[in-house]
C-alpha positions as CSV (number, residue, x, y, z in Angstrom):
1,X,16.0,11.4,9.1
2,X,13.8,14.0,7.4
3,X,11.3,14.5,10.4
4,X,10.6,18.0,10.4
5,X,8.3,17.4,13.4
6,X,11.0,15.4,15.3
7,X,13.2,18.2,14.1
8,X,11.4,21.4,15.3
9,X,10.8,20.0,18.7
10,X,14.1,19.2,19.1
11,X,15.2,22.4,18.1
12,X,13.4,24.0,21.3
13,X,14.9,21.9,24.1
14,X,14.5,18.7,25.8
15,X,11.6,16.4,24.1
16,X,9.0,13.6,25.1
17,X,8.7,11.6,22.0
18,X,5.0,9.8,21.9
19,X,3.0,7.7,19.7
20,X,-0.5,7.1,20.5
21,X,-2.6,4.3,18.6
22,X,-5.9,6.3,17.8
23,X,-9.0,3.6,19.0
24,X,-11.2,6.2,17.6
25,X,-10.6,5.4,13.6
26,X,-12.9,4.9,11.2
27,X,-11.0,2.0,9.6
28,X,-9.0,-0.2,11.6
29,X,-5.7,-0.6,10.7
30,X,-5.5,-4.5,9.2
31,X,-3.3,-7.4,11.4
32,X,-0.3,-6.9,8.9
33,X,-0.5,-3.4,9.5
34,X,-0.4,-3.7,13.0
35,X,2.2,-6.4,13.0
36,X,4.9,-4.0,10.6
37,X,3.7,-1.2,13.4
38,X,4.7,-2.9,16.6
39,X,8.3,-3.9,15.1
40,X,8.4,0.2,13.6
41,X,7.7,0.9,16.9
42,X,10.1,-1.0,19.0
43,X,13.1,-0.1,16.7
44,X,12.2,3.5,16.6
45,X,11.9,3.0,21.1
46,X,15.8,1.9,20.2
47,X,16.6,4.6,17.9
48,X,15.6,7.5,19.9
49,X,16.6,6.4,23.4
50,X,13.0,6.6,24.4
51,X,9.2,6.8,22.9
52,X,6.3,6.7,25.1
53,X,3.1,4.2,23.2
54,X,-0.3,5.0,24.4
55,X,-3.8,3.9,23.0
56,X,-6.5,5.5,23.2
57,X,-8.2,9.3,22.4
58,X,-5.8,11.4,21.1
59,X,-8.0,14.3,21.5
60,X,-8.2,13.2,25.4
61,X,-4.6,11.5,25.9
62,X,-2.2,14.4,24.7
63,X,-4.0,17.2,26.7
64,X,-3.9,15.2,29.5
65,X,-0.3,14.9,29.5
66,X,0.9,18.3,28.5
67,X,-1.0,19.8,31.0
68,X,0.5,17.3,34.0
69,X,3.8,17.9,32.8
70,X,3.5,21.6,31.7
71,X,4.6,20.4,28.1
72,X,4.8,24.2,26.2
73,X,4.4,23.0,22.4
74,X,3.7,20.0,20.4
75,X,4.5,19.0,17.2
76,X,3.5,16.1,14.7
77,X,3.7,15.3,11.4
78,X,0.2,15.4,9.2
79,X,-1.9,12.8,8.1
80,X,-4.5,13.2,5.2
81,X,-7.2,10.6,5.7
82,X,-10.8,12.8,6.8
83,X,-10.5,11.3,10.1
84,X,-7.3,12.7,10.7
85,X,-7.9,15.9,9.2
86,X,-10.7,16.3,11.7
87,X,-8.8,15.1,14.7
88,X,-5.9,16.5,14.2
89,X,-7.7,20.1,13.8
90,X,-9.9,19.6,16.7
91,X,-6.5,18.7,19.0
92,X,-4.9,21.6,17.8
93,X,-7.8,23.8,18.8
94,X,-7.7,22.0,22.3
95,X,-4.5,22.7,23.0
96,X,-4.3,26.5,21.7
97,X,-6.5,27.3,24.1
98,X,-4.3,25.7,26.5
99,X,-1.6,28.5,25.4
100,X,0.2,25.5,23.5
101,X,2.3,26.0,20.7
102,X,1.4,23.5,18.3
103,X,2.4,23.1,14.6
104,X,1.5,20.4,11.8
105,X,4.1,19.3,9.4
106,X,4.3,17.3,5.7
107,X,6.4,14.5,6.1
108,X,4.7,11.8,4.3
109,X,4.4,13.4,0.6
110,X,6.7,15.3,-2.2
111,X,3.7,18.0,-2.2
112,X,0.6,18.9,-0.2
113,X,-2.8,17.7,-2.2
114,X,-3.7,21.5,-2.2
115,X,-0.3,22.6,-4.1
116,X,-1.4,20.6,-7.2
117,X,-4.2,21.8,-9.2
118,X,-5.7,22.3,-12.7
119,X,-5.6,25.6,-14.1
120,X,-8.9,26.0,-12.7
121,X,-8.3,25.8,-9.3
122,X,-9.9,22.0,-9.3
123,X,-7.8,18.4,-8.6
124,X,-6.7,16.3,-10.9
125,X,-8.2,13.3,-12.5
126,X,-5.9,12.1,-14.6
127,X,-2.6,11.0,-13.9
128,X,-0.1,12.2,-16.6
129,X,-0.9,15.8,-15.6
130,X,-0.8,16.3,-12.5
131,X,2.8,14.3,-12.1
132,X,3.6,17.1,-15.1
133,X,2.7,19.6,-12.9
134,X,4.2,18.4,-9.9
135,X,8.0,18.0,-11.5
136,X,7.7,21.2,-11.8
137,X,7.8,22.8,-8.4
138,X,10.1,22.8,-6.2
139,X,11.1,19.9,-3.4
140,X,12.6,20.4,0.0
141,X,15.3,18.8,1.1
142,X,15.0,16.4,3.4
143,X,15.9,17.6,7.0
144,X,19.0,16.0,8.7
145,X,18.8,13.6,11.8
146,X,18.5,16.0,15.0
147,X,20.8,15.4,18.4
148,X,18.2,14.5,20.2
149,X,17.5,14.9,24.5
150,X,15.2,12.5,25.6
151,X,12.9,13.5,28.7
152,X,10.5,9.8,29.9
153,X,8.7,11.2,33.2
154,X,8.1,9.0,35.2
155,X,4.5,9.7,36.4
156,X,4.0,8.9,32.6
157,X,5.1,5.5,32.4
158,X,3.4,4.6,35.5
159,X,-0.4,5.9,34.0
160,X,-0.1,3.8,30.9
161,X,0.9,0.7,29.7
162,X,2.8,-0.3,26.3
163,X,0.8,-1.7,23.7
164,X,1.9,-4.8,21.5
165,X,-0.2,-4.8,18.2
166,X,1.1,-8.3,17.0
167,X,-1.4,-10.2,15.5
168,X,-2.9,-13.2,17.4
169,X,-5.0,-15.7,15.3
170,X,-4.5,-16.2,12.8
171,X,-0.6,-16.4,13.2
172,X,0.5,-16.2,9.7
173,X,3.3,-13.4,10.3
174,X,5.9,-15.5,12.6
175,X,8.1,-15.8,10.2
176,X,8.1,-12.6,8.1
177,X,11.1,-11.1,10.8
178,X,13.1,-13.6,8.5
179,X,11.9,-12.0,5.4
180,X,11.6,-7.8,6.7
181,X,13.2,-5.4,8.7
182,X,10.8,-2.9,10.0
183,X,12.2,0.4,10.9
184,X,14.4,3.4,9.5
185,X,17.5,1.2,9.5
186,X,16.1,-1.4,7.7
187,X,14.3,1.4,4.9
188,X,17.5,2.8,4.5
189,X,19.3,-0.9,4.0
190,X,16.5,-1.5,1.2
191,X,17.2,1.7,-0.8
192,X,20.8,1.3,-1.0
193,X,20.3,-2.6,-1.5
194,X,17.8,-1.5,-4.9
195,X,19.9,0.5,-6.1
196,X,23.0,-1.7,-5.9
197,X,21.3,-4.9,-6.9
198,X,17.9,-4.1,-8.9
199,X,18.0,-0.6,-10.5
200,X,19.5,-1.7,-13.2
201,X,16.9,-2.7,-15.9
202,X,13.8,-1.9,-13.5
203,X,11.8,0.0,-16.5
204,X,11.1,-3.6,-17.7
205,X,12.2,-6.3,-15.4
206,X,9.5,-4.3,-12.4
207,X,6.8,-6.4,-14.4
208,X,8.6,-9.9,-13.9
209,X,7.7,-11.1,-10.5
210,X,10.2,-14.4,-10.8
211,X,13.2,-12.0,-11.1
212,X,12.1,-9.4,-8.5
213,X,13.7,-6.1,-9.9
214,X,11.3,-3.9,-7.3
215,X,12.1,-1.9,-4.7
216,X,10.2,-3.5,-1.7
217,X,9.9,-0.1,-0.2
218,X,6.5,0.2,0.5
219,X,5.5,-0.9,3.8
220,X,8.4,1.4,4.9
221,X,6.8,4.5,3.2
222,X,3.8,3.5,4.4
223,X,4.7,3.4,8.3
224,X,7.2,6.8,7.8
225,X,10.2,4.8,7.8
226,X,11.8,6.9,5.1
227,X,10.5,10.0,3.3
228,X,9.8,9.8,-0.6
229,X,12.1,13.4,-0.4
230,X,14.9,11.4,1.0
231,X,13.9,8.9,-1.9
232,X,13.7,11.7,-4.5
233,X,17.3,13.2,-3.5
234,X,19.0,9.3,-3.4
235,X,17.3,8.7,-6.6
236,X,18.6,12.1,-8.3
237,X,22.3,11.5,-7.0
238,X,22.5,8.1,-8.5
239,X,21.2,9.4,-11.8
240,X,23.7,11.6,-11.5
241,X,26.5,9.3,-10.9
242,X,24.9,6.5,-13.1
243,X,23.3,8.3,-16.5
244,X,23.3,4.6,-18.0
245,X,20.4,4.0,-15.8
246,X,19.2,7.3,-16.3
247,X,15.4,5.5,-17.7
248,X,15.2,2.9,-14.9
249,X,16.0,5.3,-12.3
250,X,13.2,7.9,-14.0
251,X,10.8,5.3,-14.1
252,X,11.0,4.6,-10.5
253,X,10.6,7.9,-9.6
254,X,7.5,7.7,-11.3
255,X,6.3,5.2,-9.3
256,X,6.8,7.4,-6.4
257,X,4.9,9.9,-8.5
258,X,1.5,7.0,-8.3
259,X,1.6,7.4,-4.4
260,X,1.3,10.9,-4.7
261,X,-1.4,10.8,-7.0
262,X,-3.2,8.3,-4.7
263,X,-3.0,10.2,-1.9
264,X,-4.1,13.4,-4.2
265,X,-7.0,11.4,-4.9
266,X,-7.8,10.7,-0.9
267,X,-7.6,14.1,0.3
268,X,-10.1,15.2,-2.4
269,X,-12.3,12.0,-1.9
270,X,-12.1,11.0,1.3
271,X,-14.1,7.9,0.8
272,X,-11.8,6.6,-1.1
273,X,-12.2,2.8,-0.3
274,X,-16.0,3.0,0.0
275,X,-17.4,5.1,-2.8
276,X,-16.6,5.0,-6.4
277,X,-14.9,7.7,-7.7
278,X,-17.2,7.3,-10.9
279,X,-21.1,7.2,-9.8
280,X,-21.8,5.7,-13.0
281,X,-20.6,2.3,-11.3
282,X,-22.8,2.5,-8.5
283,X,-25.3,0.7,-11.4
284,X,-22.6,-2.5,-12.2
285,X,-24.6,-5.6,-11.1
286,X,-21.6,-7.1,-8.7
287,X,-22.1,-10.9,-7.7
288,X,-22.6,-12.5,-4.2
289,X,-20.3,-15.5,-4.6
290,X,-18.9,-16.5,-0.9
291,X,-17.7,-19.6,-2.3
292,X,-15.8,-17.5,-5.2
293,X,-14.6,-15.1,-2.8
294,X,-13.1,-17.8,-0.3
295,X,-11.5,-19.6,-3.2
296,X,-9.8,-16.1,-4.2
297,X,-8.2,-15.8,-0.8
298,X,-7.2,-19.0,-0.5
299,X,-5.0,-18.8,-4.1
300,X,-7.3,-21.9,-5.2
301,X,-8.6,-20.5,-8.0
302,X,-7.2,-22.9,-10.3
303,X,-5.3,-20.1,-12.4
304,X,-1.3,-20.6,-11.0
305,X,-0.9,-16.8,-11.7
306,X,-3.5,-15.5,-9.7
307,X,-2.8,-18.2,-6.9
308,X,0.8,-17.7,-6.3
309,X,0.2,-14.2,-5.8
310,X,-2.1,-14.9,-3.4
311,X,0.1,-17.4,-1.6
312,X,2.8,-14.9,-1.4
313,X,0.7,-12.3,0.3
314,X,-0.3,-14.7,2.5
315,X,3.2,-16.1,3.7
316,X,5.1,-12.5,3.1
317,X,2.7,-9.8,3.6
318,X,3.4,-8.5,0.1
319,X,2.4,-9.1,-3.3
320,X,4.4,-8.3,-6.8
321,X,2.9,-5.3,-8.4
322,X,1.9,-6.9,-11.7
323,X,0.5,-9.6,-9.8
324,X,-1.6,-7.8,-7.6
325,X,-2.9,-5.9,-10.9
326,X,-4.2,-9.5,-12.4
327,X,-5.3,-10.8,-9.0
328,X,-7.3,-8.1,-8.2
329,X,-8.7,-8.1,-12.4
330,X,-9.7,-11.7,-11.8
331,X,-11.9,-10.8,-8.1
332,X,-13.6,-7.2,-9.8
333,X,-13.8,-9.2,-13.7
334,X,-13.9,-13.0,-14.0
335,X,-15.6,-13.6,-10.4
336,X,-17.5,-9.7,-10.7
337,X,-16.9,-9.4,-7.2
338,X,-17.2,-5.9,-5.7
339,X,-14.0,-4.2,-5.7
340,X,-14.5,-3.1,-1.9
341,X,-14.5,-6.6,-0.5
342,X,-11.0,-7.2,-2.5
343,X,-9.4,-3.9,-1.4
344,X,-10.7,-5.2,2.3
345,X,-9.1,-8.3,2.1
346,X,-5.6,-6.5,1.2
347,X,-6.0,-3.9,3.8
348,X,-6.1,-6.8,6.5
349,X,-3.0,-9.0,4.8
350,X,-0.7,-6.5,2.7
351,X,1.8,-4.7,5.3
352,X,2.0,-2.1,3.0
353,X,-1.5,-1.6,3.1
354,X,-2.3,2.1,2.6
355,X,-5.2,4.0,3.1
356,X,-4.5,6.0,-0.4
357,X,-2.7,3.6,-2.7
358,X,-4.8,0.0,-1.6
359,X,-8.2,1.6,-2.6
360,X,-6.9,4.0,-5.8
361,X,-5.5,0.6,-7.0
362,X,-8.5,-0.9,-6.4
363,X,-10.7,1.6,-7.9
364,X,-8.2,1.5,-10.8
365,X,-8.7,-2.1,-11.8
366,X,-12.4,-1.8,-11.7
367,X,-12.5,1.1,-13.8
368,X,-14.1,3.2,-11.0
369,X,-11.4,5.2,-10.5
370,X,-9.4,8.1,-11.5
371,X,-7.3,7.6,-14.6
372,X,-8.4,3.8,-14.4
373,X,-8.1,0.8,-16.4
374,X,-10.5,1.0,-19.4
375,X,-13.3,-1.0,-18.5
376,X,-13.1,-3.2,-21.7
377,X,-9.2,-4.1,-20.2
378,X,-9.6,-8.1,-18.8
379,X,-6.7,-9.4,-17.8
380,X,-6.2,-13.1,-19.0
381,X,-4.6,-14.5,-16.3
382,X,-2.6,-17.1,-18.3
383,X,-1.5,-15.0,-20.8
384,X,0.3,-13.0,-17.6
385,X,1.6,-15.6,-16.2
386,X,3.5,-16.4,-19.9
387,X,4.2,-13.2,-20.3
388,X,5.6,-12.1,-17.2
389,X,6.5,-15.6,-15.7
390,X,7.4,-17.3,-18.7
391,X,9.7,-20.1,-16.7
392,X,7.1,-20.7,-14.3
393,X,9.4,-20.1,-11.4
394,X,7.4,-17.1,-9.7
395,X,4.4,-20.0,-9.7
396,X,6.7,-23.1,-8.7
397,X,7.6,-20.9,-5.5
398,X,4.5,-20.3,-4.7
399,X,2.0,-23.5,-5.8
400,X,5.0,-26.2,-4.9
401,X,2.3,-28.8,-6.0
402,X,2.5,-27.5,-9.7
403,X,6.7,-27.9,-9.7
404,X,6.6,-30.9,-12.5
405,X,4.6,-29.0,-14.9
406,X,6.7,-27.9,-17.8
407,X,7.1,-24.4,-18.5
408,X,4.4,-24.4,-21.6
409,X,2.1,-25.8,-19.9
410,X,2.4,-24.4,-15.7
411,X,0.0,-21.8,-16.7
412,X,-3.1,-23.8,-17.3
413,X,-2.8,-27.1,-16.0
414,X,-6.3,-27.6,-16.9
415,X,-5.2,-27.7,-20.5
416,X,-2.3,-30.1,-20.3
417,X,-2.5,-33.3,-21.5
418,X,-3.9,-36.3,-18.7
419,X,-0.8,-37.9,-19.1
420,X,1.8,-35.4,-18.8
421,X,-0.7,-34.4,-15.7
422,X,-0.2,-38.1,-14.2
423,X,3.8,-38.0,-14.7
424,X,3.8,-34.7,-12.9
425,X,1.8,-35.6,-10.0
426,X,-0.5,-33.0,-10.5
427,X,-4.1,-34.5,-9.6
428,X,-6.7,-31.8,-10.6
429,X,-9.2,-30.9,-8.2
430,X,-7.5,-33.1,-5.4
431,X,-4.0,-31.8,-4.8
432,X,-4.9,-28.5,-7.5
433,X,-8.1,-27.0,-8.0
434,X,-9.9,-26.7,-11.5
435,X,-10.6,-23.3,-12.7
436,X,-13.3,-21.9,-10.6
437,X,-15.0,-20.1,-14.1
438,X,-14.2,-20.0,-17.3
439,X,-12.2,-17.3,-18.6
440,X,-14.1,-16.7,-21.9
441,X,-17.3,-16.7,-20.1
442,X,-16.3,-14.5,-17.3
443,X,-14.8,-11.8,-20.0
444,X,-18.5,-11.8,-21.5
445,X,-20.1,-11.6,-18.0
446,X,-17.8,-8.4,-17.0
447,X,-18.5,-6.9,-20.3
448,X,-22.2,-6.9,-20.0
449,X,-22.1,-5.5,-16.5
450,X,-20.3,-2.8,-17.9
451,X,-22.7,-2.3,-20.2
452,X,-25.1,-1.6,-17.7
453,X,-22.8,1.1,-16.6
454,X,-23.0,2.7,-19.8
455,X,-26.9,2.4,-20.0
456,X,-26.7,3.6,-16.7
457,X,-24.6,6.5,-17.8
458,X,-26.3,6.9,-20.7
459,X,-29.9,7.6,-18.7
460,X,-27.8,10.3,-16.4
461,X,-27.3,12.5,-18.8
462,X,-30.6,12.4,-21.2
């Protein structure tokens, strides 16, 4: 559904469907990544009656084949990360000089980055208006399902092998089969399952990770499970049918609107999750703490919030949004870890790790970024956690050890009483860690290295 590449080669005759893992990437794709690809793969194999998964050159593997099977066009929908821009531009040379008829398509985004601009021709910065600008143009519909005819030559299958991608070691991800269901099917289950179940007061319940009114959508967007046009137009007809929910339902199309403006951001700074998009915090003195930093991605920090959200990216590949906003506050702000080695540490464990979204988000929390966080914003981590946990269940799930704490107090153990820490068999720093820093002290810390940006700033422009 709503694979215009899928759907133009179709249209001209018998196809060869084919996937090929590009070895040549800059960036790696992480093992959760890989493990939500292998499972995309093998139930879109079932779907289409047949796809052919090579590894390798794409530049060297798809000339190869067209030309030993006399393939007369090829078609594929377009990534926007440098490396594919380059590749992808380089194989479409290749093969027009072949006499192949080759074509690109947008499948992964409302609008091409280059449709969206200020009034002077430049990108945008700041959120707000650029999704103003982009509700007003047009979107396509998304293309219907094509009959498809499968052609699997033979010859093929005997040059190259299938690749698995599952992850080995650590094996952290044998259970998540119980928890996702990669693939279009399972995309299309999830929308309809939202918007059934969770819709329905998402403007402010999206924030309360112990209820769970989100969509889950995201590694299937990110793996071209489901289109955000096919999103857009479920999204619209339920608004239509449902006016009630008329905020929630504009609010998550907002959400979809952040994606875009991620991947804006990539195309127009492609080193997105190595450079900041503000130079002036090249000068912010970040700590070497390897202690800190394993202690962060181990969820023993010995603030429950922050912890739990850990622990569930761990065991689920995913992470609640709000949490992953206080989890990453607490690695850039109270440990003044670099934002780079936090946004690496996702892009190996979140399945919906995405090459625009996981390092705009990033860049965001730092106060790097584009439209970001102001810098002086700290997030106390136990004020979340009674805010947007106030029962403590999204922290009992997730820190079991912690279950006897009363609500008041689940959120800073370190501040209950020794006795009430005794009755609930909570034993700090045996079975629960004590808070790594101090969260008064750490706010101070941040703030004077963002002083130093300022100076820093300051100097630029004398």
């Amino acid at each position: 559904m709503d694979n215009p590449a899928l759907a133009q080669a179709a249209a001209r005759g018998e196809i060869i469907p084919i996937f090929v893992f590009d070895d040549t990437v800059k960036r790696p794709l992480g093992a959760a990544s890989c493990w939500w690809l292998n499972h995309s793969l093998s139930s879109l194999r079932n779907h289409l009656g047949g796809l052919l998964t090579l590894r390798g050159d794409p530049i060297q593997i798809i000339p190869k084949i067209v030309k030993q099977i006399g393939i007369g066009a090829v078609f594929w929908n377009r990534c926007y990360d440098d490396h594919a821009i380059s590749r992808d531009k380089l194989l479409k040379a290749s093969l027009r000089r072949d006499g192949v008829w080759v074509q690109s398509f947008n499948a992964n985004l409302l609008h091409e980055p280059w449709e969206i601009l200020t009034q002077t021709g430049n990108c945008f910065r700041v959120f707000s208006p650029f999704w103003r600008k982009a509700r007003q143009l047009p979107v396509s519909e998304p293309i219907p399902a094509p009959k498809l005819r499968i052609l699997t030559p033979k010859k093929i299958d005997q040059m190259f092998d299938t690749v698995n991608f599952l992850p080995r070691n650590p094996k952290w991800a044998d259970d998540w089969l119980n928890i996702w269901k990669p693939g279009e099917c399972g995309a299309r289950e999830r929308l309809n399952d939202f918007f059934l179940r969770e819709i329905e007061g998402y403007g402010s319940l999206r924030d309360r990770p112990d209820i769970g009114n989100v969509s889950r959508l995201s590694p299937h967007l990110r793996f071209g499970e489901i289109s955000p046009r096919y999103i857009l137009q479920h999204a619209r007809l339920q608004r239509e049918k449902r006016p009630q929910l008329a905020k929630d339902i504009e609010k998550f199309i907002s959400e979809i609107g952040w994606r875009e403006f991620s991947y804006h951001q990539l195309f127009y700074f492609p080193s997105l999750h190595t450079r900041n998009l503000r130079s002036a915090f090249d000068a912010y003195p970040w700590r070497n703490d390897p202690a800190a930093l394993h202690a962060w991605q181990q969820g023993k920090t010995g603030y429950p919030f922050v912890d739990a959200g850990i622990r569930q990216l761990w065991r689920t590949g995913y992470m609640h949004n709000r949490v992953r906003m206080v989890v990453a506050s607490f690695l850039v702000k109270h440990l003044q870890i670099d934002w780079r080695r936090g946004e690496a540490w996702f892009w190996n464990t979140l399945l919906d790790a995405d090459p625009a979204n996981n390092p705009a988000g990033w860049q965001w929390v730092a106060g790097s970024g584009a439209d970001s966080a102001p810098y002086f914003r700290i997030f106390n981590p136990i004020v979340q956690g009674r805010k947007f946990d106030p029962t403590g269940a999204y922290v009992r799930k997730w820190c079991p050890e912690l279950t006897g704490l009363a609500d008041k107090v689940i959120h800073a153990p370190f501040k209950a009483p020794r006795e009430i820490l005794k009755v609930s068999g909570v034993r700090l720093g045996v079975n629960y860690p004590y808070p790594i820093v101090s969260h008064e002290d750490a706010r101070a810390a941040a703030l004077a290295g963002y002083e130093e940006v300022k100076r820093s700033s300051a100097l630029r422009t004398l």
